[in-house]
BAKEMI-175898 format. One record per residue: x, y, z of N, C-alpha, C in turn; residue in one letter. Coordinates in steps of 0.05 Angstrom, whole numbers, plus 5000, padded with zeros to 4 digits. Layout:
BEGIN
XYZXYZXYZa;...
***
This chain:
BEGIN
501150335817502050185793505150195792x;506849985785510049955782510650135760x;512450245764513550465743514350185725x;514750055727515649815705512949685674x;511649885684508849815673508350035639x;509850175631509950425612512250235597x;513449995597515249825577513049585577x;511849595592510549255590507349485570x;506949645571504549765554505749865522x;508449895520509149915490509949645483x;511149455499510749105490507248955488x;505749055500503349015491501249125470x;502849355463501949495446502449355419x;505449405414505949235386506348935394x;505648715411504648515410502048495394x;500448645411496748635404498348785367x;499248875366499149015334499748705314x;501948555321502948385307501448215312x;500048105328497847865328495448005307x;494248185306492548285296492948325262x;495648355261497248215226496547955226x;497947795238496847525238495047385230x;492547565245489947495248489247465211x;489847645206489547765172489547445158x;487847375155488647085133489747155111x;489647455095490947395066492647495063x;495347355057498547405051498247595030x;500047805027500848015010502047854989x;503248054967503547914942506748094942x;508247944929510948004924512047894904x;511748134882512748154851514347964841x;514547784819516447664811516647664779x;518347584773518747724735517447444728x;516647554698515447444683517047534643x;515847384632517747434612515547634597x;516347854578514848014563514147924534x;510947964531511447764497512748024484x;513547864459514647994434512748214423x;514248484410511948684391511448504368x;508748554365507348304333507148074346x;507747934363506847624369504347544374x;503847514364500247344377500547314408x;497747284420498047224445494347034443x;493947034429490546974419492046644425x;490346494442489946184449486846074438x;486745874436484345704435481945734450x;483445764471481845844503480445964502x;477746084516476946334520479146514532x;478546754536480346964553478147124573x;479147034596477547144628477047474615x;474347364632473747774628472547934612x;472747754577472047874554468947814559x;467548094545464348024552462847974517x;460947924523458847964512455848104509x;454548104492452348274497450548144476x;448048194479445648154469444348454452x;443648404422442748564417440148744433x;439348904432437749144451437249384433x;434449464438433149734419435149934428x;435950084403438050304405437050534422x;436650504449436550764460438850804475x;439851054487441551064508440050934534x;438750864544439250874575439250524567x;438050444540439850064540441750014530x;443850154532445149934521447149894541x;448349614531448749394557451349514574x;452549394591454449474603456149154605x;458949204614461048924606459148754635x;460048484617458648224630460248014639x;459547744623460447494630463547474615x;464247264612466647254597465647134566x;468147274548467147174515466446874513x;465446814487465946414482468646414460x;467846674449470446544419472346754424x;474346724410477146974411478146924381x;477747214372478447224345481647164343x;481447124315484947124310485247354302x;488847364291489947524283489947684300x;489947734328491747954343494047964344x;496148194351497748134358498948384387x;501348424388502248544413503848744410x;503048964415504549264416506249324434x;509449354428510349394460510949784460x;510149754484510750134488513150134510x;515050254509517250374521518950584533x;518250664559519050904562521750914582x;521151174589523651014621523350904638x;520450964648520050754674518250534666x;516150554641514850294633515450144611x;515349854612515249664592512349524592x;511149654572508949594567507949354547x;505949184541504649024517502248994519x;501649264491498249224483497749074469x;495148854474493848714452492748814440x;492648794412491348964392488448774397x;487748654407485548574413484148694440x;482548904428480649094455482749324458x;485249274452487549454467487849494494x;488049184499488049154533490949054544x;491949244563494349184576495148914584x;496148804569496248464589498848454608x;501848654595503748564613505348834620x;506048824645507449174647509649084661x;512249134652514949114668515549404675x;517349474710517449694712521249634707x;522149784694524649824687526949924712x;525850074733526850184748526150044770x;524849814774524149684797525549364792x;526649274798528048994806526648844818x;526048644818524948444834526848444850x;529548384851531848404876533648534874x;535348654888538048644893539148484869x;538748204885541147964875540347894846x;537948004834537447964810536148214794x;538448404781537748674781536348664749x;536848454728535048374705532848324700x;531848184732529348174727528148334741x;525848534718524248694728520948644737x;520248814761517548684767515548664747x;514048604753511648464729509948604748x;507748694740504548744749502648604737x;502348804721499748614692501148334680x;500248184679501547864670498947734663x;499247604641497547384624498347134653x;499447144658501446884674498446704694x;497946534674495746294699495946424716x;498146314735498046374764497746614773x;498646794761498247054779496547244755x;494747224743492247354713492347614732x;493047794712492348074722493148304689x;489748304687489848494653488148724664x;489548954644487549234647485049284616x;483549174624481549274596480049594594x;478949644570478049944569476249874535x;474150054546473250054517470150174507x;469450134483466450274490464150064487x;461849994491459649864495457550034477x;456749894454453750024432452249844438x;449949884425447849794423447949434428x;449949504401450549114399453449134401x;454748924405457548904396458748974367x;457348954357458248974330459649384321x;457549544344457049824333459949984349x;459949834375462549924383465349844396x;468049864393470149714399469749654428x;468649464440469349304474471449314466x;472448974486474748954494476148654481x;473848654466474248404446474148544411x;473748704411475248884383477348854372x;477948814351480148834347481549014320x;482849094341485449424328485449324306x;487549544293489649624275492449744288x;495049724285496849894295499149964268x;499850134263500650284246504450094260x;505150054278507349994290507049834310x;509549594315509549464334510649354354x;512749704354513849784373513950084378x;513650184398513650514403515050524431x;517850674420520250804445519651074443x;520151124474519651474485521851614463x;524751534470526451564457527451814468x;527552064447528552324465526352574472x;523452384467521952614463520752614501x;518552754499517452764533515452584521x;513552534516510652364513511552264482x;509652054481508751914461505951824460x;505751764439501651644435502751414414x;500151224425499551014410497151004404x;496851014377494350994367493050764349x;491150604362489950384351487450384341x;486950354311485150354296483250194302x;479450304294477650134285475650264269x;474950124258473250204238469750064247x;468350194243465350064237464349964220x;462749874216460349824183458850114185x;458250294194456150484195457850874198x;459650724179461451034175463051034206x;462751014232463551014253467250904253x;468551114269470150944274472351064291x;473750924310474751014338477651034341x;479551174351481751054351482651114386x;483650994379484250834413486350984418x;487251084439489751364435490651354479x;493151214474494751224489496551404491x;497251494516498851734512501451654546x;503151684539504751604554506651834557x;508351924581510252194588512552014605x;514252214605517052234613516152064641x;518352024659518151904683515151854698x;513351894675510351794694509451554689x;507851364710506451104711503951124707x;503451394701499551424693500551394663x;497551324652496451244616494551474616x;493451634594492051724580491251604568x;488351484565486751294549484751514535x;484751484515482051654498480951414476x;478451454478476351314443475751634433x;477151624418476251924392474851754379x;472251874378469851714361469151974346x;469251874317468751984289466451844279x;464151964274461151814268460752024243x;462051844218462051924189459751824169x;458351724188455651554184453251784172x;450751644174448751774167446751874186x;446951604220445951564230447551684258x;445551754279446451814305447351534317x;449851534335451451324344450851384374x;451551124388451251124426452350924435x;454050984452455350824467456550904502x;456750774516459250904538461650774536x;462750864561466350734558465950584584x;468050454590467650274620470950224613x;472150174643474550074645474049864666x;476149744661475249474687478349334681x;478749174709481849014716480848684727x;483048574715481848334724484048134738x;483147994763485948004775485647644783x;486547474791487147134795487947234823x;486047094856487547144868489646924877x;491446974889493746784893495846774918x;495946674933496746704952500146714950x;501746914962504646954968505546924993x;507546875003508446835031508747065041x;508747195060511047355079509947335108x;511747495113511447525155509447585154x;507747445184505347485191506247815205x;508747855210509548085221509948395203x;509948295170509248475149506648485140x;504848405151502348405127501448685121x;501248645088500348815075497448755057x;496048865049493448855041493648865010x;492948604996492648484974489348514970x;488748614944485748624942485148964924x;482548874922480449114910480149484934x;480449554914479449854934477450084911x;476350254927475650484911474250684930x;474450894919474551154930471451254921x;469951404934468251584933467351784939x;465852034932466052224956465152224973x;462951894972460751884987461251795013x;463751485004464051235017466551285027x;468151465014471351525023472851185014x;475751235018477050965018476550775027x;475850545006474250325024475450075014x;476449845025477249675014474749485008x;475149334986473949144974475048854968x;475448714980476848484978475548224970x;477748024958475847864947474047624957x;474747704984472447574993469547744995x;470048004997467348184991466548054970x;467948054949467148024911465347794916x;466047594937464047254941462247334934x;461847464968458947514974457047694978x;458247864958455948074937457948254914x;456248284891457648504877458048764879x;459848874884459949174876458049324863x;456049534865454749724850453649894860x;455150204856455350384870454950534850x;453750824852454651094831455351314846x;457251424835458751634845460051854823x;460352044833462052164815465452244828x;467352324815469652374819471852194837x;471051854833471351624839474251544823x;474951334843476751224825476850824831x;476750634823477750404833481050314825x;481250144845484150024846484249774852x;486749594845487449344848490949344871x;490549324900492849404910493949154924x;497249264920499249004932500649134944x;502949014961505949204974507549344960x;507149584961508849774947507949844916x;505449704902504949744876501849874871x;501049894849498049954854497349914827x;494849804817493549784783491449994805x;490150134777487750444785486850584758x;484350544755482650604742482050954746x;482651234744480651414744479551464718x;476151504727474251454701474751804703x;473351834679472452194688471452284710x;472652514711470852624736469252804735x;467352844714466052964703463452984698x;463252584703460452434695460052304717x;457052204720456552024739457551734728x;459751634740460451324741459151144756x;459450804743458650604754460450434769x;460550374789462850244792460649884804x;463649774785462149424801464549304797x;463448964805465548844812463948574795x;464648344793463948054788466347864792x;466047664799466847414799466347204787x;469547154767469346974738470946734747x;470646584729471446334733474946314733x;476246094746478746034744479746184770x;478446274794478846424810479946744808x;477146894787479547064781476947304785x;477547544786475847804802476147984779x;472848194776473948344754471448544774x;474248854771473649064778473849304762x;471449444759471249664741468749814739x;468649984727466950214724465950294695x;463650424694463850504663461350724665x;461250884650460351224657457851174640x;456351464636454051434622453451504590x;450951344580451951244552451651554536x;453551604513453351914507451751844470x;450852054454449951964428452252224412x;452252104402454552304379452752284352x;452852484348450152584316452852524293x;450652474273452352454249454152754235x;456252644230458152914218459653064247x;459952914271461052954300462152764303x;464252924326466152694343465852714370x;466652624383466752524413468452424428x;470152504454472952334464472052244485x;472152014489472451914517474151914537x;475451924550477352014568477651934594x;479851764594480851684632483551554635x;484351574657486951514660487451304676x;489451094672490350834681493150894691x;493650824724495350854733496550594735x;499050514736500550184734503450184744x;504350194772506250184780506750284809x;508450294816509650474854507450624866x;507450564891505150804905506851044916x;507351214897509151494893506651644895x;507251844923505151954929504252314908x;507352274911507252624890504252464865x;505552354849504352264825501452184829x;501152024851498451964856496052064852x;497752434869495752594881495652744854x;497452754842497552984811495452784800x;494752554790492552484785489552484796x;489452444808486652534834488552564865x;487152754878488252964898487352684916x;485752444912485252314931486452014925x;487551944903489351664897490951604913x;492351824929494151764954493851544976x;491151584969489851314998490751064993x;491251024969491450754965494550584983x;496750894993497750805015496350775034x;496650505046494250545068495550545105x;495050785113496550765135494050745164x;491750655146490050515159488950675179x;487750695207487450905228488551115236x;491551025230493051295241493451475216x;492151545199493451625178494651945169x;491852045194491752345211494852395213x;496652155226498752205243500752145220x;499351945205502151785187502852055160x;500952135156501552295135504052565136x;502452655165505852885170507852735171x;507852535182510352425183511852335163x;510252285142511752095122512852455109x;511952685109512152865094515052895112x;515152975134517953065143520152875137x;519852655134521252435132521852495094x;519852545076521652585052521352845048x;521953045060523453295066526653255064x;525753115087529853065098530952975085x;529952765066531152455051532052765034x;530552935019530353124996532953175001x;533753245026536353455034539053205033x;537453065048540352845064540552585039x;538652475027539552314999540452075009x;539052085036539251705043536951745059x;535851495055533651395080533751265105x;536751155099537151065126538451285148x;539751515139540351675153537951905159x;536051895146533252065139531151965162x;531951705175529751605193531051625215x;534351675215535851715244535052005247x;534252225233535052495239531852545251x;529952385233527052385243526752325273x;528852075280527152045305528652275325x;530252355317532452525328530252705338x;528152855314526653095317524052905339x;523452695328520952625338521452575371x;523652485373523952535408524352745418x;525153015401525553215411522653465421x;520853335398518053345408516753255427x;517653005439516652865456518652855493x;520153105476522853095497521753135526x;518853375534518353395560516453115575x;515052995552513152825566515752635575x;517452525559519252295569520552355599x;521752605591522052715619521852675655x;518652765641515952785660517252395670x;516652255645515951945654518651835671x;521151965654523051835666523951895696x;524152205701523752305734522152155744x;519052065740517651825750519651565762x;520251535740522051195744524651275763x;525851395754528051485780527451535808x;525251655810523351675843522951425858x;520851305827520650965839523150855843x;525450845828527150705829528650735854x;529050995869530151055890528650905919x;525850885905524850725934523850485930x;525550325917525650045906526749935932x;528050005941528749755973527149765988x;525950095992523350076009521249886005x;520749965976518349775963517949425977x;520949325963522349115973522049026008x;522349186020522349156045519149106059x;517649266041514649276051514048926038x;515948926018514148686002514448376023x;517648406029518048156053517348186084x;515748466086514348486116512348336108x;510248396087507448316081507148096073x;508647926055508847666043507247706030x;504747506031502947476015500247656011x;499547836029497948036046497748266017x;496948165993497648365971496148605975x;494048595997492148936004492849056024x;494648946038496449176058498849216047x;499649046032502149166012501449395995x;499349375984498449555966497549815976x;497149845999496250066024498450136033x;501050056037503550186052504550226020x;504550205995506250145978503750525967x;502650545976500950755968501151015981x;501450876004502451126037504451206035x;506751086015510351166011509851425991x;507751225964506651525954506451725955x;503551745975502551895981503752195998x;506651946008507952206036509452326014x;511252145997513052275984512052415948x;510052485948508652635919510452445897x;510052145899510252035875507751945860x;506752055840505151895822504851675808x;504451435817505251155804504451215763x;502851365764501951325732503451475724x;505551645733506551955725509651785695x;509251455699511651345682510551295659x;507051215664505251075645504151265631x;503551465625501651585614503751755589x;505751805601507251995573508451735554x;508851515573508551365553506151295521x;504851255542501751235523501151515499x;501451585511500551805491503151745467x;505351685466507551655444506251425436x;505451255435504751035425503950955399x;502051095398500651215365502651285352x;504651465354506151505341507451365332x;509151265348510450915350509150785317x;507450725317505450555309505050635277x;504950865280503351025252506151045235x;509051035252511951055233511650725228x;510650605251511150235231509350305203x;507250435201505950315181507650625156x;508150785168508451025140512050805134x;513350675147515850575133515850315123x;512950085126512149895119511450005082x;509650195089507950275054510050515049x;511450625048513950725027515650525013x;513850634987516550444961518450574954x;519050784975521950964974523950824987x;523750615009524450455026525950245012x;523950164990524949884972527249884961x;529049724978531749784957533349984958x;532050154985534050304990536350255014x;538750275009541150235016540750495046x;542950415068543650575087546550605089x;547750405099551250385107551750055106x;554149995090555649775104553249535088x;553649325106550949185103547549135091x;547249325108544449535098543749555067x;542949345052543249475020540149515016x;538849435024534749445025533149485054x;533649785055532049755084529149655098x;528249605063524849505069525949205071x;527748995078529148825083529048745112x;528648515116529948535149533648455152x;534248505165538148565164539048215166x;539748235145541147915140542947945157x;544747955173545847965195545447905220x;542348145218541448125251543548205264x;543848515265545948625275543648875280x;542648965270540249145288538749015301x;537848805306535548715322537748535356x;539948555342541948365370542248735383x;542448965371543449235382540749295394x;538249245380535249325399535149145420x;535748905414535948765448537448775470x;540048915460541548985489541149315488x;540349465479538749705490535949735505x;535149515498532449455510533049295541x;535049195540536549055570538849215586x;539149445571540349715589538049845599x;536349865580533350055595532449905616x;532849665616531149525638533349625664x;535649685664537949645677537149925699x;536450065679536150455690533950435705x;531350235701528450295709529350165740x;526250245751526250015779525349835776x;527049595793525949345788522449335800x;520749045792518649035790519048855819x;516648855843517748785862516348585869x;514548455842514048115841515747995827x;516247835838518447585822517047475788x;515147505790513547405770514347595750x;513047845751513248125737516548125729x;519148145745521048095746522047895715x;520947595729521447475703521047495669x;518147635669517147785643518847985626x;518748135653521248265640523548325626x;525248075652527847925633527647815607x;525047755599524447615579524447805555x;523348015563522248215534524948315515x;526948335532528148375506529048205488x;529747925498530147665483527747655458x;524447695472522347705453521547855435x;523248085441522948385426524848285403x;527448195407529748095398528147895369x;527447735379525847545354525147615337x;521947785347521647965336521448155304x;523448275318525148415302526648335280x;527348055287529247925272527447945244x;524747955242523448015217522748165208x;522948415218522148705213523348735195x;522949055188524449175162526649325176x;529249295159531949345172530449695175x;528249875160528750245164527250135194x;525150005199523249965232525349945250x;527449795247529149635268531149925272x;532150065251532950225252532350415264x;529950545263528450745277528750715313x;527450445312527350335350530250305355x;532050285344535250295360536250545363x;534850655342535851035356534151105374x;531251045369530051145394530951035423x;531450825416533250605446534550795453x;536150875429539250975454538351245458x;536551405446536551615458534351745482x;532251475489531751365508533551395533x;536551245525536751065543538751395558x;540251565533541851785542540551935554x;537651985553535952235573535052085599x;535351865593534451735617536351735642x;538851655630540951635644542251895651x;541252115643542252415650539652495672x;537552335673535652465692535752305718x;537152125711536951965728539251955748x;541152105743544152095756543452395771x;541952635741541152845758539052895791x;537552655793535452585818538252445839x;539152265835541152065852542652305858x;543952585842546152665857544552925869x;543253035872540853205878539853025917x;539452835906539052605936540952595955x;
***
């Protein structure tokens, strides 16, 4: 085999990777602002509102009563909109159900070039419907607050201000002494919610209901590189099923319904995440349905509890809404982390992403945090390269030979391949001895595209000069013109390939690598120009060391 063959297997490698993005029919989603309604404004239309259920009366036992359904027919008036405020969230509850309709993150920009407008997640917005509902399910509608209830709020605005947490608490009352308050709890720099129903049954009679949370999402197609794709869609966790995506083409053609305990579901985009954890305490339901106006509703709801008269009862779960920040993730369930998805390699992606914000911890840039990484990661890989490059210098030294056998034989490719084997054989060269330490780095390779694709530490973060968003590809194209003439020095050090054909391919790859790139993310492009050159410095020290040794 041509020592030229360990560059044409990492160009086939992330070829086959980027076609296989490609392949992906559904474009990722990429945040854009939306305006926040007003605290007190109505948000109640004529319309129905996607999502809202209904129910049919049913004999009061626990194991009937109903669980969320179709969408409402009527929508009461008189709601209006609670905004909550912290440091990192801009929130608005409808006092109707007390369901999240819009979340701005304060600390997240939609751009650079437009640092006012902040991303949107949850949005009423047609085009892009994405609400978080929560609530409890009785007998009938009437006995307990769904998600078509409607509050009370004491205020209709609540700022963190100077304290650590705040609560929002939204009233309801029953006909039957019963009555719930709806209790949001919000902290200092966190994107999780504390959702509680404190149910007070001042009644005469024993009360029953469960809780269910559910998200409801419009899907909608966004542009980007077939060379970025990221995974837009449904997920959820089990102990059973492990991380599993659920997409809405699953939602077509069948529903969700699973039971599990210590579960969570999610709604995931690039760099963001909506996530449901129910308790983990109870056996949960988890499902899915598909509502009209093209729009998906995912959620869960636990089992039904009875609260005796002259008792109370809390329901309890947490709603996560913002960055896939892995510290935070995991402080909510030890397993939310998945929702980065670094897909197969994840065995591999996970140390890596840890040493990588180690360093960032120390060094306080990421673009210099992924130079010092690869610094270490080749230094791990320092003997196999070695091994491969001594290979290529051997071959390279008996490149005229090669050459010479090739214009004795002409066309005769099985006596070429028999004297081209016997050079081998006399002189202890191993033709695979270039290919194989290759291969084995490869994975690696692979598992940093995806741990620097899914870091929203990346977003917006600045390196040097130019460089202001490394999850960006470089408006310049001044890293991807520096990976193509390091990729055409490497070709320079190897031995040539001693078909003209092979030859021409060659010449080609860095022009194609070059392209490329030109859409990558400026930290990816970054990474492969250090590894280039420090490639190209051990190469060129092993390689002068064999030539002057000769």
């Amino acid at each position: 085999m041509d020592s030229m063959r360990p560059i044409l297997f990492v160009a086939l490698a992330f070829i086959c990777l980027m076609l296989y993005q490609a392949w992906q029919a559904d474009n990722g989603p990429k945040p854009v602002e939306t305006s926040m309604p007003e605290a007190g404004t109505s948000t109640v239309s004529g319309s129905p509102v996607p999502g809202a259920t209904t129910t049919t009366p049913v004999e009061a036992t626990m194991s009937d009563i109903p669980v969320p359904a179709g969408p409402a027919t009527q929508v009461e008036a008189g709601t209006s909109i609670v905004r909550v405020k912290t440091d990192v969230l801009d929130i608005a509850i409808d006092t109707r159900g007390g369901s999240i309709v819009d979340t701005a993150l304060p600390t997240y920009p939609v751009s650079l070039d437009t640092p006012d407008k902040k991303v949107h997640l949850l949005t009423r917005d047609e085009n892009r419907y994405f609400v978080s509902q929560s609530g409890l399910m009785g007998t009938t509608p009437e006995t307990a607050p769904g998600h078509e209830a409607v509050y009370t709020s004491e205020q209709a605005l609540y700022a963190l201000g100077n304290d650590d947490e705040i609560k929002v608490i939204l009233k309801w009352s029953g006909a039957d002494g019963v009555s719930v308050n709806k209790v949001f709890t919000f902290k200092r720099g966190s994107f999780a919610i504390e959702v509680e129903h404190q149910v007070t049954n001042a009644g005469s009679a024993s009360w029953a209901a469960r809780d269910y949370q559910q998200m409801i999402r419009a899907e909608y197609e966004q542009k980007q590189s077939a060379f970025m794709y990221t995974y837009m869609g449904g997920a959820y966790y089990t102990p059973e099923d492990k991380f599993s995506k659920f997409d809405y083409d699953d939602m077509k053609d069948t529903n969700l319904s699973i039971d599990s305990q210590a579960g969570w579901f999610a709604m995931l985009q690039h760099y963001f995440v909506g996530s449901w954890v129910p308790a983990t305490d109870q056996q949960n339901h988890f499902y899915s349905k598909v509502l009209e106006r093209n729009r998906f509703m995912l959620g869960s709801y636990g089992p039904a509890v009875t609260v005796q008269p002259g008792t109370n009862h809390t329901f309890a779960s947490n709603f996560y809404i913002g960055p896939k920040l892995q510290k935070e993730l995991e402080a909510l369930n030890p397993n939310l982390e998945l929702v980065r998805d670094y897909g197969w390699l994840a065995v591999i992606a996970k140390p890596m992403y840890w040493v990588l914000q180690k360093i960032n911890d120390y060094v306080g840039n990421w673009g210099w945090s992924i130079i010092i990484f690869t610094i270490l990661l080749k230094l791990v890989f320092y003997k196999l390269s070695e091994t491969s490059y001594k290979s290529m210098a051997r071959m390279r030294k008996f490149t005229p030979r090669i050459q010479a056998l090739k214009d004795r034989y002409g066309d005769d490719k099985q006596r070429l391949q028999a004297a081209m084997m016997e050079i081998y054989k006399k002189e202890k060269i191993n033709p695979m001895g270039g290919c194989l330490p290759m291969l084995v780095q490869i994975p690696f390779f692979i598992a940093l595209y995806w741990v620097l694709l899914e870091s929203v530490e990346l977003r917006q973060a600045p390196w040097i000069f130019w460089i202001k968003d490394l999850s960006l590809q470089d408006p310049f194209y001044v890293l991807p013109a520096v990976m193509g003439i390091s990729m055409f020095i490497q070709q320079k050090l190897n031995p040539a390939p001693p078909d003209p054909m092979q030859a021409k391919i060659m010449q080609m790859l860095p022009i194609v690598f070059t392209i490329f790139f030109i859409f990558f993310p400026a930290g990816l492009v970054l990474y492969w120009v250090m590894n280039n050159i420090l490639s190209i410095s051990q190469q060129y020290v092993i390689t002068k060391s064999i030539e002057a040794k000769d």
